[in-house]
C-alpha positions in Angstrom: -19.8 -4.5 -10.6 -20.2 -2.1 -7.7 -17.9 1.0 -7.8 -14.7 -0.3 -5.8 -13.7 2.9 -3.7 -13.8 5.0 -0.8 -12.8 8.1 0.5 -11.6 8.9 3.9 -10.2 11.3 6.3 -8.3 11.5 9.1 -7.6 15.3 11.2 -5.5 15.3 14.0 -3.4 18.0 16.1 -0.2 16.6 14.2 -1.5 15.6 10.4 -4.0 16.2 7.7 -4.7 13.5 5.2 -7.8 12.8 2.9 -7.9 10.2 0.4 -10.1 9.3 -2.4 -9.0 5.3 -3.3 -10.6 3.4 -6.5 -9.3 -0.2 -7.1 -10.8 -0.2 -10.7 -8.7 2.6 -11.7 -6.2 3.6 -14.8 -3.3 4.2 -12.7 -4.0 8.1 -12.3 -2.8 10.0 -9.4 -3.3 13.5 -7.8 -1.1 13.8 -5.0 0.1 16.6 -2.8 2.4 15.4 0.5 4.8 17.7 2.4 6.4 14.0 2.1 8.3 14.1 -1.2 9.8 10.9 -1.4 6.3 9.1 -0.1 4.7 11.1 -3.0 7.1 9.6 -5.2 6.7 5.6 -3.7 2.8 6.4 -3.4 2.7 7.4 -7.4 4.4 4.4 -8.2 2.2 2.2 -6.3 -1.1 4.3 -7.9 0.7 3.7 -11.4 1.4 0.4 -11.5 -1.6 -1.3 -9.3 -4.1 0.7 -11.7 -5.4 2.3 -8.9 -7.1 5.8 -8.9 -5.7 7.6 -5.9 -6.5 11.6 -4.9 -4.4 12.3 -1.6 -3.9 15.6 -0.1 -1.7 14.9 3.2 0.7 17.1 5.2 1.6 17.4 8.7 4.0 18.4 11.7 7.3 17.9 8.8 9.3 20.4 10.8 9.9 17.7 13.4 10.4 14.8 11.2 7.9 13.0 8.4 6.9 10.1 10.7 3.2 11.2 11.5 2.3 11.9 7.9 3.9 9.2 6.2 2.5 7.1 8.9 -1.1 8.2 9.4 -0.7 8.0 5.2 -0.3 4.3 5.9 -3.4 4.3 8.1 -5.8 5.9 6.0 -5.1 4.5 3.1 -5.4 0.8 4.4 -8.7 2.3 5.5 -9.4 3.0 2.1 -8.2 -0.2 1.1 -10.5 -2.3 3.3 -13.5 -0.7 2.8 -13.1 -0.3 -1.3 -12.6 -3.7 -1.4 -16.0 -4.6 0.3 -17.5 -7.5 1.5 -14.8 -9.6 -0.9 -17.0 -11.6 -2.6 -15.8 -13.2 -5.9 -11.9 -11.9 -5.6 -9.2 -13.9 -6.0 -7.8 -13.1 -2.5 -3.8 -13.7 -3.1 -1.7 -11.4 -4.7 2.1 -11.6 -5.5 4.7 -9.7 -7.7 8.5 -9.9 -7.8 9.7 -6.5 -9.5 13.4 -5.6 -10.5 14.8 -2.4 -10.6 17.7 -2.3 -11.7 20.3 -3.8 -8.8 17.2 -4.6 -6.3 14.6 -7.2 -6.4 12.0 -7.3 -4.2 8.6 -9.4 -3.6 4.9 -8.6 -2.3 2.6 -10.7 -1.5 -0.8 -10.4 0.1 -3.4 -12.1 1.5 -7.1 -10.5 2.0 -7.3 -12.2 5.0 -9.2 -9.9 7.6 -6.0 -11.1 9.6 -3.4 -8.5 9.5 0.1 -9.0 9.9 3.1 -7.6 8.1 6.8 -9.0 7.6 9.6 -7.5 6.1 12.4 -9.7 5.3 15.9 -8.1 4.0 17.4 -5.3 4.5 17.1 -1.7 3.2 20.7 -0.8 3.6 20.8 3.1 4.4 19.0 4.8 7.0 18.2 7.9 4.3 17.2 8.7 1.2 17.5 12.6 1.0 16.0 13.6 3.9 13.7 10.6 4.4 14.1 8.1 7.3 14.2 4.5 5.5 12.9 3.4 8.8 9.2 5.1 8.1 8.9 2.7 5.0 8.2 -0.5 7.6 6.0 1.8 9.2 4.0 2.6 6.6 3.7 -0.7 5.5 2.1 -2.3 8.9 0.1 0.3 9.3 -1.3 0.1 6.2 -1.6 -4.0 6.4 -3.6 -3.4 10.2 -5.7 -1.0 8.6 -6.6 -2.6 5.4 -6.6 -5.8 7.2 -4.5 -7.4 5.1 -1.8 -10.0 5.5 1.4 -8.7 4.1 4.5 -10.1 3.4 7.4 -8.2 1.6 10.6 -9.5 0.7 13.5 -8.0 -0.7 15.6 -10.5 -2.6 18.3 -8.3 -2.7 19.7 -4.9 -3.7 22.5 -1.9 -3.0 21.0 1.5 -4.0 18.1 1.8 -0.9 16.0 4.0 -3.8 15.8 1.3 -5.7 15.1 -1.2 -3.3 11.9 0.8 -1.6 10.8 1.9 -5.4 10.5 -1.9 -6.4 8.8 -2.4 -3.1 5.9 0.2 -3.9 5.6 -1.2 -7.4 5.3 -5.4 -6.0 3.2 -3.4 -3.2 0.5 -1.9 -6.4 0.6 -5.1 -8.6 0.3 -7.5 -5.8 -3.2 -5.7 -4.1 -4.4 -6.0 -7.8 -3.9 -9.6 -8.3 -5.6 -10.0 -5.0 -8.4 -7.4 -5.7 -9.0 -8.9 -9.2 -12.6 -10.7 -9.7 -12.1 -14.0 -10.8 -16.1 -14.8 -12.5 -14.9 -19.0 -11.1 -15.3 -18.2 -7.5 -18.5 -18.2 -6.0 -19.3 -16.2 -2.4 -15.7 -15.5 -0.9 -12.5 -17.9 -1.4 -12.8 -19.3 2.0 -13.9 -22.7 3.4 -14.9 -20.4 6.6 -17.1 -19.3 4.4 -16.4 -15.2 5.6 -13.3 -12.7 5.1 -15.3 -10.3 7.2 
């Protein structure tokens, strides 16, 4: 098997992010953010996806965290699509329902090379801390257009928001390892088309 990972960059007059991404990972994580909270989520996602994840991001906080937490979301689904290759042998789909504690919520994904994001239920407060809830959907299509993936999450339902988004990044990490998992049955890439490129 071919070493599943990539590192990318991305430097503009508002952020700074670099990323090192492994899919065939132990779960470890070395992150820095001027993000906090998306530190937290992005940990979460590292740990329980058994990704390998190096990230050093910050950028223009002192107006709000909606570039960084966004071009995070870019370059990381850059990451994404180009660790994951030319697909061959994976099993494509990935899903994972995740509790924690009052919230439920659901990922699934399809390595599709056909991005597009829903997000069905609510997140019920527009803050945690300091964080805008409202960056978590944008994080999420961004990093579904850039990873070219087709991503659906679904939260069941829930009352503390914290909860809600930490069950989201946890679905989020096991559901792109189902799909990235190689599955010795499939032969070529699990398409009829015969391409996922």
């Amino acid at each position: 098997m071919t070493n599943r990972q990539a590192t990318k960059k991305r430097i503009t007059n508002e952020t700074q992010i670099e990323l090192t991404f492994s899919i065939d990972g132990s779960g470890e994580s070395h992150l820095a953010t001027d993000v906090p909270f998306m530190t937290h989520m992005l940990d979460l996602f590292t740990r329980h996806g058994l990704f390998d994840l190096t990230l050093e991001g910050k950028g223009d906080t002192e107006i709000d965290d909606h570039h960084t937490t966004e071009d995070i979301g870019i370059v990381l689904g850059e990451a994404i699509r180009e660790a994951v290759g030319d697909k061959k042998g994976i099993k494509r789909y990935g899903n994972a329902f995740v509790p924690m504690d009052d919230a439920l919520a659901q990922v699934v994904i399809d390595l599709s090379n056909r991005p597009h994001f829903v997000l069905q239920g609510a997140i019920p407060a527009t803050k945690v801390g300091t964080f805008d809830t409202e960056l978590i959907e944008e994080f999420l299509w961004k990093l579904a257009l850039e990873a070219r993936i087709n991503l659906h999450v679904i939260v069941h339902y829930g009352s503390n928001v914290h909860h809600i988004i930490e069950a989201i990044f946890k679905a989020l990490g096991r559901a792109l390892d189902d799909a990235t998992q190689l599955d010795p049955r499939v032969k070529g890439v699990p398409s009829t088309k015969g391409s996922l490129s």
